[in-house]
PDB file of N, CA, C and O in Angstrom, chain B, residues numbered from 101:
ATOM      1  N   UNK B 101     -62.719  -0.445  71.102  1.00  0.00           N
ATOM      2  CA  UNK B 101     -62.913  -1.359  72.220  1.00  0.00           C
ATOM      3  C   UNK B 101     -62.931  -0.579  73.518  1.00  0.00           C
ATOM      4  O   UNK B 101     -62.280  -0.869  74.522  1.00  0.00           O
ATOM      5  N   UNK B 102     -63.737   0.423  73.381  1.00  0.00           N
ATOM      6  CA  UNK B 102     -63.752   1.537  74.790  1.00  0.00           C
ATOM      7  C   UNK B 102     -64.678   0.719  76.065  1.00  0.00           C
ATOM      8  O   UNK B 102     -64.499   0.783  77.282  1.00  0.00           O
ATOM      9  N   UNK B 103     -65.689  -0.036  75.311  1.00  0.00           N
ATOM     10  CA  UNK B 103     -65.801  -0.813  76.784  1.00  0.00           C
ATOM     11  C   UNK B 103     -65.092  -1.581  77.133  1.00  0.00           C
ATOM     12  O   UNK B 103     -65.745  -2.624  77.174  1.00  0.00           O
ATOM     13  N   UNK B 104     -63.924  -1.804  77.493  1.00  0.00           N
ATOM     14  CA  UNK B 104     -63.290  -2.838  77.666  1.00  0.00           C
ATOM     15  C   UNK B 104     -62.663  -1.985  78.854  1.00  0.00           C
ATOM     16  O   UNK B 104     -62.463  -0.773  78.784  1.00  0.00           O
ATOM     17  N   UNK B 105     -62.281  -3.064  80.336  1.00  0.00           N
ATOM     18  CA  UNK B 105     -62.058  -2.685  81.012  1.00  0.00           C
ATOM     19  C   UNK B 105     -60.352  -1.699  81.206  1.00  0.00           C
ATOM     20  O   UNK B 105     -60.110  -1.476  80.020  1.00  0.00           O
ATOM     21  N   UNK B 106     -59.841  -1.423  81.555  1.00  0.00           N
ATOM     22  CA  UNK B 106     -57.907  -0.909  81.424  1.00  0.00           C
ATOM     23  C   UNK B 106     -57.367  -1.983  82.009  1.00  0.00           C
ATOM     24  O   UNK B 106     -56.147  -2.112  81.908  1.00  0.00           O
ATOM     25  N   UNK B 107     -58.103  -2.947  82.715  1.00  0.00           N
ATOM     26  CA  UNK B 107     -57.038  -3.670  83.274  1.00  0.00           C
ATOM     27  C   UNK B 107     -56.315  -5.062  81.339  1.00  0.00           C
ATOM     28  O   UNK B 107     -55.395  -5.792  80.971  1.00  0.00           O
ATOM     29  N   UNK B 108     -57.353  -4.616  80.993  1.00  0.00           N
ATOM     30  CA  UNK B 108     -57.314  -6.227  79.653  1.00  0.00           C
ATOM     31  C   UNK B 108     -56.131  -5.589  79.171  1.00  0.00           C
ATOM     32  O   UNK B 108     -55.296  -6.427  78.831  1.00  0.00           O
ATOM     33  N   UNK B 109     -55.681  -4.164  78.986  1.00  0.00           N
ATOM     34  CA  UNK B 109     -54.517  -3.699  78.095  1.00  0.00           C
ATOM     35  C   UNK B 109     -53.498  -3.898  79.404  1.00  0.00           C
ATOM     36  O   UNK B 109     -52.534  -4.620  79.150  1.00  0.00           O
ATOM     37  N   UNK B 110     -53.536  -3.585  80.209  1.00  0.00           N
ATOM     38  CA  UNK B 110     -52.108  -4.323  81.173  1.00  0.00           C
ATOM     39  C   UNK B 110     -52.143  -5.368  81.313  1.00  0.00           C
ATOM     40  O   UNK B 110     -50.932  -5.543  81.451  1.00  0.00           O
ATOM     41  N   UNK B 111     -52.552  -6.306  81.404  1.00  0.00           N
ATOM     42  CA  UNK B 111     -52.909  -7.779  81.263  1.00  0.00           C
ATOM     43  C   UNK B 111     -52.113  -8.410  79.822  1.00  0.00           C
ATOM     44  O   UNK B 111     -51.316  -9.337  79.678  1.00  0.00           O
ATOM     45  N   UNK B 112     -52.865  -7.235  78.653  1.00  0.00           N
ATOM     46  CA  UNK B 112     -52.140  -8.380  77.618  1.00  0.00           C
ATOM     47  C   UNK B 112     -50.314  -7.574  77.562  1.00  0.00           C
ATOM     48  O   UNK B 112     -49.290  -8.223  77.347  1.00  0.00           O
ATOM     49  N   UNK B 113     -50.374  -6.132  77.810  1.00  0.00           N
ATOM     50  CA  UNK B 113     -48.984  -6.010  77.738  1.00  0.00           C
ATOM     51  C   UNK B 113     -48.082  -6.551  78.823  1.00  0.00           C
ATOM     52  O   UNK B 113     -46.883  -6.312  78.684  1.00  0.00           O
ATOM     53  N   UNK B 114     -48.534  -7.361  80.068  1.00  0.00           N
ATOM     54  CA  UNK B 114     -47.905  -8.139  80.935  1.00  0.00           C
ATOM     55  C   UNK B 114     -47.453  -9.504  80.798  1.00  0.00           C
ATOM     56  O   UNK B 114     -46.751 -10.105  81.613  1.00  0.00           O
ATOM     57  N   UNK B 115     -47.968 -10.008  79.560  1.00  0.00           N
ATOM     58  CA  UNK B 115     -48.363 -11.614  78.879  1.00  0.00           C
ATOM     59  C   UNK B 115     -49.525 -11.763  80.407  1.00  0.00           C
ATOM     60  O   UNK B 115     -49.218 -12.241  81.499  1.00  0.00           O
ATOM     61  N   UNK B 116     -49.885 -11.606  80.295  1.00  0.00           N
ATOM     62  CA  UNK B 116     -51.274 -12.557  81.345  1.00  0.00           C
ATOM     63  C   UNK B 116     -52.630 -12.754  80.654  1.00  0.00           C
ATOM     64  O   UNK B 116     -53.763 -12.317  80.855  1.00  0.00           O
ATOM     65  N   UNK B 117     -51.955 -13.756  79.576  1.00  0.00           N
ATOM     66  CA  UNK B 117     -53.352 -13.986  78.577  1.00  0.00           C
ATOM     67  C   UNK B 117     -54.766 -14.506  79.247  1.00  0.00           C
ATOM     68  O   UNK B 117     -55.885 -14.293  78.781  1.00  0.00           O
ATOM     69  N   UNK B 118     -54.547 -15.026  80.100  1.00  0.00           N
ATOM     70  CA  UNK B 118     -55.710 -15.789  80.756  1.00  0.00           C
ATOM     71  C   UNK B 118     -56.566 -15.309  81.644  1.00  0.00           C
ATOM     72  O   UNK B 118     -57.584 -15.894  82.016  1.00  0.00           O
ATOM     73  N   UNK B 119     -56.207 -14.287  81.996  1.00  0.00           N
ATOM     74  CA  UNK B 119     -56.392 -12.983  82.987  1.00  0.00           C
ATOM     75  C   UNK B 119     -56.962 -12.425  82.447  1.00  0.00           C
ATOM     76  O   UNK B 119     -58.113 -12.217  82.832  1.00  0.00           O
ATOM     77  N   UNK B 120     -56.461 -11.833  81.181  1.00  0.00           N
ATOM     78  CA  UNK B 120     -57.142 -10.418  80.180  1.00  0.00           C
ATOM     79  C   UNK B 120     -58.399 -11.312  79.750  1.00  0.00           C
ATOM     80  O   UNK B 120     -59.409 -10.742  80.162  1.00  0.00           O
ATOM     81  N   UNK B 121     -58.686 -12.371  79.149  1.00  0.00           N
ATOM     82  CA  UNK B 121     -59.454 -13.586  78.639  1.00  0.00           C
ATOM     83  C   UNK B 121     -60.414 -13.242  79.414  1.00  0.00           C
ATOM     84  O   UNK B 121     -61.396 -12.526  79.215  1.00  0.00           O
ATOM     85  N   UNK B 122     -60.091 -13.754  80.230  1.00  0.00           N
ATOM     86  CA  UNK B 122     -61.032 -13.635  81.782  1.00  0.00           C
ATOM     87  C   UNK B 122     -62.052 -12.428  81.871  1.00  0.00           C
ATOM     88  O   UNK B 122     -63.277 -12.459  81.990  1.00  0.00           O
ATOM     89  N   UNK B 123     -61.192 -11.367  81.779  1.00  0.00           N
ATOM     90  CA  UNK B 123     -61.824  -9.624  82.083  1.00  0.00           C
ATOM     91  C   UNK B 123     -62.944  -9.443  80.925  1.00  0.00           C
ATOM     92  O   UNK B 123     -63.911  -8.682  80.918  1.00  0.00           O
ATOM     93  N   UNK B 124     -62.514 -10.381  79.940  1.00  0.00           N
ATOM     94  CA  UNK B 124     -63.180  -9.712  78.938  1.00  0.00           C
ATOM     95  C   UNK B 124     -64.171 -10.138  78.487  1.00  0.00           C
ATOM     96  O   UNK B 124     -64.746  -9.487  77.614  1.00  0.00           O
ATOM     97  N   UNK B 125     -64.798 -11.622  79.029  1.00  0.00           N
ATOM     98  CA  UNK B 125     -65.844 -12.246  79.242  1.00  0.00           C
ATOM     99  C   UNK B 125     -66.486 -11.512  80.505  1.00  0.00           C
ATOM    100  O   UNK B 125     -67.656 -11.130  80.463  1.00  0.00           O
ATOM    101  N   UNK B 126     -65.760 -11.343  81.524  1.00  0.00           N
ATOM    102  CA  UNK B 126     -66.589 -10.966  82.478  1.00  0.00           C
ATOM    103  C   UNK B 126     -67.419  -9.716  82.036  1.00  0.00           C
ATOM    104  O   UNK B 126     -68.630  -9.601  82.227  1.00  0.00           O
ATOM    105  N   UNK B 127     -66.528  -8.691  81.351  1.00  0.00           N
ATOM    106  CA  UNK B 127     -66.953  -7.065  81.417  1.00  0.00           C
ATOM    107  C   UNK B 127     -67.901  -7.870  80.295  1.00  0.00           C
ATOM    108  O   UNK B 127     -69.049  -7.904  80.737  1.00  0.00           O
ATOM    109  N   UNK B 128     -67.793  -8.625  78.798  1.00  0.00           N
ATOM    110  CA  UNK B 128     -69.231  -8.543  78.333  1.00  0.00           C
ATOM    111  C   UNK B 128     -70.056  -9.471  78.184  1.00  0.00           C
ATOM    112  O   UNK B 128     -70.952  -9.394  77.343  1.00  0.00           O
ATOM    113  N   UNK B 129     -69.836 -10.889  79.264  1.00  0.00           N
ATOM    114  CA  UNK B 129     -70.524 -11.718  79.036  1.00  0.00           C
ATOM    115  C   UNK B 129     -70.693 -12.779  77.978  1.00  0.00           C
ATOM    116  O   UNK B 129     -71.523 -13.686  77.938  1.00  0.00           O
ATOM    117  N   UNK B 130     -69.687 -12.460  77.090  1.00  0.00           N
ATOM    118  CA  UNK B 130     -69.205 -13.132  75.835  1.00  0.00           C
ATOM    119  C   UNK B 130     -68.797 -14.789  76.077  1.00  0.00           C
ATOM    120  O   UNK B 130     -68.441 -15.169  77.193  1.00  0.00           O
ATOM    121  N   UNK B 131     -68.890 -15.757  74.875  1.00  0.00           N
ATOM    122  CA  UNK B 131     -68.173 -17.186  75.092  1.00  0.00           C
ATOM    123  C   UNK B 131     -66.248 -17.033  74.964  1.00  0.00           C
ATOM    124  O   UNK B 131     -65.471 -16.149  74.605  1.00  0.00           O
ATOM    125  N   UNK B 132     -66.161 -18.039  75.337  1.00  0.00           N
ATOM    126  CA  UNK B 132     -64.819 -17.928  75.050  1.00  0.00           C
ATOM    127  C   UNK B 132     -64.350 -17.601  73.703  1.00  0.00           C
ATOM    128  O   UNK B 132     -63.754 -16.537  73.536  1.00  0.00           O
ATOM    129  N   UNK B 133     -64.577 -18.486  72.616  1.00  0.00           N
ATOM    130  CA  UNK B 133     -64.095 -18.387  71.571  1.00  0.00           C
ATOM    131  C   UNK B 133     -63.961 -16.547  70.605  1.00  0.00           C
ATOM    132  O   UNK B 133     -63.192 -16.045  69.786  1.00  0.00           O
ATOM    133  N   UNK B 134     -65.695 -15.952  71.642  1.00  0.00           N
ATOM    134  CA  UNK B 134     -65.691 -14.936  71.162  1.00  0.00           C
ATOM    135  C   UNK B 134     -64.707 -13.783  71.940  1.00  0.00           C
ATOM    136  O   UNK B 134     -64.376 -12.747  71.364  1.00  0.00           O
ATOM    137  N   UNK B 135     -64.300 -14.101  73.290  1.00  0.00           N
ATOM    138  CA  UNK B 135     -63.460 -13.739  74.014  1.00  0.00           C
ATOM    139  C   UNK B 135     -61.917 -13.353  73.137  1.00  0.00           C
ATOM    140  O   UNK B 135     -61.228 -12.343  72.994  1.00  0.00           O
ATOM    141  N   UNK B 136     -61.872 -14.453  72.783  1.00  0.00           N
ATOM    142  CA  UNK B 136     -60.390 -14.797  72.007  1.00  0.00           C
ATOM    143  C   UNK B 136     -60.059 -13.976  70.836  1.00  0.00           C
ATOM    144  O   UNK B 136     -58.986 -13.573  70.389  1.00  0.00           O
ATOM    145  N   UNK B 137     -61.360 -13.833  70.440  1.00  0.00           N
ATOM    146  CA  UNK B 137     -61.365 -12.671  68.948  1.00  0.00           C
ATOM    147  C   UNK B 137     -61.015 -11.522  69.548  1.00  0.00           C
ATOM    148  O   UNK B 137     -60.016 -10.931  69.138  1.00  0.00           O
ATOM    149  N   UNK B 138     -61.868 -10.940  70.755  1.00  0.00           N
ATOM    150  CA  UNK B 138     -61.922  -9.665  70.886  1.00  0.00           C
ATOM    151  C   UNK B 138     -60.013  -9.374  71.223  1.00  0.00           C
ATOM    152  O   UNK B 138     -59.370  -8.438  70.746  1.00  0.00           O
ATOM    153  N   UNK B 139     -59.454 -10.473  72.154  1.00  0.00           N
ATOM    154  CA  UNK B 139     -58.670 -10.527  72.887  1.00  0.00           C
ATOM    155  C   UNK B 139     -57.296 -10.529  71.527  1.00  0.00           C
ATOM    156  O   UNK B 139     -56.213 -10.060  71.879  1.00  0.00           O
ATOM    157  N   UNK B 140     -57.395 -10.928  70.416  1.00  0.00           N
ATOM    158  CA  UNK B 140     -56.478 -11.303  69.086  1.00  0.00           C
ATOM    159  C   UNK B 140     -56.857  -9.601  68.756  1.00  0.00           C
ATOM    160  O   UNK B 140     -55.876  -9.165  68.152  1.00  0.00           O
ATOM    161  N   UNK B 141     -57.364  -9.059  68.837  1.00  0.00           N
ATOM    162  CA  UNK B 141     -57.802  -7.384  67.831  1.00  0.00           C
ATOM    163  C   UNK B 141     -57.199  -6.743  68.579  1.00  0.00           C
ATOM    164  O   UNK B 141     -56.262  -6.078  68.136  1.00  0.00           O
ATOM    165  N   UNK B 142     -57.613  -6.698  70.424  1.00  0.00           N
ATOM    166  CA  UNK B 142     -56.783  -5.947  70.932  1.00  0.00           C
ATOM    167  C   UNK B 142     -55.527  -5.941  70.961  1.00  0.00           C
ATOM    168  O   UNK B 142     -54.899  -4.893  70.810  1.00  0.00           O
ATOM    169  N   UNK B 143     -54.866  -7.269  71.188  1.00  0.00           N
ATOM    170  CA  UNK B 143     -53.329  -7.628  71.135  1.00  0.00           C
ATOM    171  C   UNK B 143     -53.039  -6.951  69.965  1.00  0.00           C
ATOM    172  O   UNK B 143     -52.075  -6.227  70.210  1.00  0.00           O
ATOM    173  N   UNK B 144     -53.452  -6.801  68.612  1.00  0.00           N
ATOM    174  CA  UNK B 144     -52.732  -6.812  67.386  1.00  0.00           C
ATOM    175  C   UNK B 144     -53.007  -4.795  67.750  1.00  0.00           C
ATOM    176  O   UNK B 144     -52.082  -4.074  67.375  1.00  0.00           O
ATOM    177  N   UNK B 145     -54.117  -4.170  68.368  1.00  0.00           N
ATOM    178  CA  UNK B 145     -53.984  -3.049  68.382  1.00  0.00           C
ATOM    179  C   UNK B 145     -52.986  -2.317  69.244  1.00  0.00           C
ATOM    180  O   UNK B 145     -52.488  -1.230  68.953  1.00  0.00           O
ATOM    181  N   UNK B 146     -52.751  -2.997  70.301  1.00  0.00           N
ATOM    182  CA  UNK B 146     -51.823  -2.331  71.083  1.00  0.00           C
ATOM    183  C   UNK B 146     -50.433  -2.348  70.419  1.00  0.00           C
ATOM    184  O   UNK B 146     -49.773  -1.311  70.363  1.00  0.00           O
ATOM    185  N   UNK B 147     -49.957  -3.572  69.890  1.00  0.00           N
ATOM    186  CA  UNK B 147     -48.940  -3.872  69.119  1.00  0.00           C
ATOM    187  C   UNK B 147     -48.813  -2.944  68.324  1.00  0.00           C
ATOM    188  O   UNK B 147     -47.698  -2.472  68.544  1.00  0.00           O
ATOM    189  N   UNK B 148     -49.571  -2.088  67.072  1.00  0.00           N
ATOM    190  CA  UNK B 148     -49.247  -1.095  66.363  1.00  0.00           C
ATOM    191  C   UNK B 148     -48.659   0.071  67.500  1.00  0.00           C
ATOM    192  O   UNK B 148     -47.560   0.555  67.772  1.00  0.00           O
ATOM    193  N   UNK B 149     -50.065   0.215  67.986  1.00  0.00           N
ATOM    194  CA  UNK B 149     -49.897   1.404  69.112  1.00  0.00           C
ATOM    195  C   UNK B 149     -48.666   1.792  70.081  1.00  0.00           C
ATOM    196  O   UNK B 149     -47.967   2.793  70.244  1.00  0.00           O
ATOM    197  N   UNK B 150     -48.755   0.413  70.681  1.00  0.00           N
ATOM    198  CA  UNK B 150     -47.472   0.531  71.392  1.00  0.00           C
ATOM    199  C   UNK B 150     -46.756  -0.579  71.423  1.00  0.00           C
ATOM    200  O   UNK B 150     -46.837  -1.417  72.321  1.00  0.00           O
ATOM    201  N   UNK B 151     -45.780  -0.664  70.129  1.00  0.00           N
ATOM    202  CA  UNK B 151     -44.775  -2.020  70.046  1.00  0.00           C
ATOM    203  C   UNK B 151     -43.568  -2.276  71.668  1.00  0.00           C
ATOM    204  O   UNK B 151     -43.103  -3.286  72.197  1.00  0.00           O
ATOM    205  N   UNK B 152     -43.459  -0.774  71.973  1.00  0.00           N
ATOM    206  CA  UNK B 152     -42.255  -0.081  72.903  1.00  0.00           C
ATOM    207  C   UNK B 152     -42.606  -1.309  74.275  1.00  0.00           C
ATOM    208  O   UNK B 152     -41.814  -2.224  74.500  1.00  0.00           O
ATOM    209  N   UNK B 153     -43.909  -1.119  75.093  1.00  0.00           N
ATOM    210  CA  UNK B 153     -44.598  -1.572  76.034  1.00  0.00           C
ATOM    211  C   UNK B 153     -44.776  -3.335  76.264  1.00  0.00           C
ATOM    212  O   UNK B 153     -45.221  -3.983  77.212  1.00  0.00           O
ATOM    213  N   UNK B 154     -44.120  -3.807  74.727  1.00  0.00           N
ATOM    214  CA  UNK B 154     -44.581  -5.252  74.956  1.00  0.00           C
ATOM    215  C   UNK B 154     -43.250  -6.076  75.224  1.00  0.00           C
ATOM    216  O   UNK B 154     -42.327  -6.016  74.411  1.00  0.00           O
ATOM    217  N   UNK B 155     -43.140  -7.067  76.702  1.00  0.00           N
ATOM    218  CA  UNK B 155     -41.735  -7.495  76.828  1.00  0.00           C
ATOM    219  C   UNK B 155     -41.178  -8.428  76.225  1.00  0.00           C
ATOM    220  O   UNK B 155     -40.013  -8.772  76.420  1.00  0.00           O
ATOM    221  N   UNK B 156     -42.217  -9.108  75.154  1.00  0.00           N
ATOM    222  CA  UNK B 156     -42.093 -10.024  74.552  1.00  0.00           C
ATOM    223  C   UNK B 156     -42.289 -10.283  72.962  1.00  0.00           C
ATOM    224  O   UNK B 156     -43.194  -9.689  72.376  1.00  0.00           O
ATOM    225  N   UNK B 157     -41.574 -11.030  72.385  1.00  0.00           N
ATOM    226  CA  UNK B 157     -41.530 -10.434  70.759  1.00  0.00           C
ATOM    227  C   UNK B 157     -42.649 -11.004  70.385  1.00  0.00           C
ATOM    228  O   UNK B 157     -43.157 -11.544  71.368  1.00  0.00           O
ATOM    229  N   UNK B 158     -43.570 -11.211  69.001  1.00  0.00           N
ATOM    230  CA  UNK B 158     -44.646 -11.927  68.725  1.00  0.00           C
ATOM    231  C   UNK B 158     -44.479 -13.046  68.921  1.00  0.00           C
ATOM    232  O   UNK B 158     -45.183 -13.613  69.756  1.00  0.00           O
ATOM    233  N   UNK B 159     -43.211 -13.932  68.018  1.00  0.00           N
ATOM    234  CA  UNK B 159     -43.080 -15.419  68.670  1.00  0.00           C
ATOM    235  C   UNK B 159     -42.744 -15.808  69.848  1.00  0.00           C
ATOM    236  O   UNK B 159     -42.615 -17.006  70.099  1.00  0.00           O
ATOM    237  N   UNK B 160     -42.506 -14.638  70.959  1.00  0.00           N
ATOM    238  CA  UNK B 160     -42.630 -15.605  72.012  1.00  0.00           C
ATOM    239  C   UNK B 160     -43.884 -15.483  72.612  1.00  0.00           C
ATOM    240  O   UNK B 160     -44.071 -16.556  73.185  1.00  0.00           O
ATOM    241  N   UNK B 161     -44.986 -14.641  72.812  1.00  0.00           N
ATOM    242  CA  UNK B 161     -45.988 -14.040  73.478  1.00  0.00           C
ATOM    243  C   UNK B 161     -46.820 -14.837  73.373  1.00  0.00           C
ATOM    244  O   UNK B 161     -47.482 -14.875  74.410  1.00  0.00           O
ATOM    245  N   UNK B 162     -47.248 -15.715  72.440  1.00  0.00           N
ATOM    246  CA  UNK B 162     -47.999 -17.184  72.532  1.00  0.00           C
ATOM    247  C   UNK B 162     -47.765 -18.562  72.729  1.00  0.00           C
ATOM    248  O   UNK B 162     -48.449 -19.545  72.443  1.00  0.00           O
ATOM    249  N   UNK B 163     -46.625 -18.437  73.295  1.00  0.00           N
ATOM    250  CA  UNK B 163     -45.448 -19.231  73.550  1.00  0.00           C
ATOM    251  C   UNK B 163     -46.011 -20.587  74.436  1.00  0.00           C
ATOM    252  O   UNK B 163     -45.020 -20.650  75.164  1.00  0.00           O
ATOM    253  N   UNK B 164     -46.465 -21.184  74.687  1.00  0.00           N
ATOM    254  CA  UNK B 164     -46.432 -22.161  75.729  1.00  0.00           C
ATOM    255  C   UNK B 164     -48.411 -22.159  76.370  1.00  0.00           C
ATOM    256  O   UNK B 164     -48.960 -22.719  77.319  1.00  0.00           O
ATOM    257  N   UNK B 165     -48.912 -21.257  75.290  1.00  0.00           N
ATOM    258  CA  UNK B 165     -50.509 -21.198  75.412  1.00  0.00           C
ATOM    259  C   UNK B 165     -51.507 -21.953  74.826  1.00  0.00           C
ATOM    260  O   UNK B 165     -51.820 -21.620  73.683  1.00  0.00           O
ATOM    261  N   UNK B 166     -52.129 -22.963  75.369  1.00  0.00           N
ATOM    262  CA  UNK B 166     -53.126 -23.357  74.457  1.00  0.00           C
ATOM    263  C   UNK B 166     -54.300 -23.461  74.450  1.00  0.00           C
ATOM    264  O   UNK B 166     -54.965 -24.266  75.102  1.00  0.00           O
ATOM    265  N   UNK B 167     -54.697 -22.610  73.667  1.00  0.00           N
ATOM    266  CA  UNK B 167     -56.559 -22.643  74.112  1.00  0.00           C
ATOM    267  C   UNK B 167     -57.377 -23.658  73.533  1.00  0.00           C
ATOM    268  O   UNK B 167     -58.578 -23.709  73.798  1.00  0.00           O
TER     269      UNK B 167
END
């Protein structure tokens, strides 16, 4: 996911789901739903990558979101 802007990985390790959402339609012009995929791969990649960086555990990080 190298086109993807740096701000979508501080975004999702900040919880600012709607934000990163946002970036990532903008940078490719994508629908939402396809937004959401890209946005579920990255979350789950950073999570391997860097569990350390995220302030929030999995059950809470979707906590109160509904798309």
């Amino acid at each position: 996911m190298e086109d993807l802007p740096e701000s979508v990985d501080r975004d999702i390790l900040d919880h600012r789901i709607i934000l990163a959402i946002k970036a990532i339609r903008d940078a490719s012009g994508c629908t939402v739903h396809e937004a959401l995929d890209v946005f579920a791969r990255r979350y789950e990649e950073l999570r391997c990558d860097r569990p350390g960086d995220f302030q929030l555990s999995r059950e809470e990080y979707g906590r109160d979101i509904y798309t």
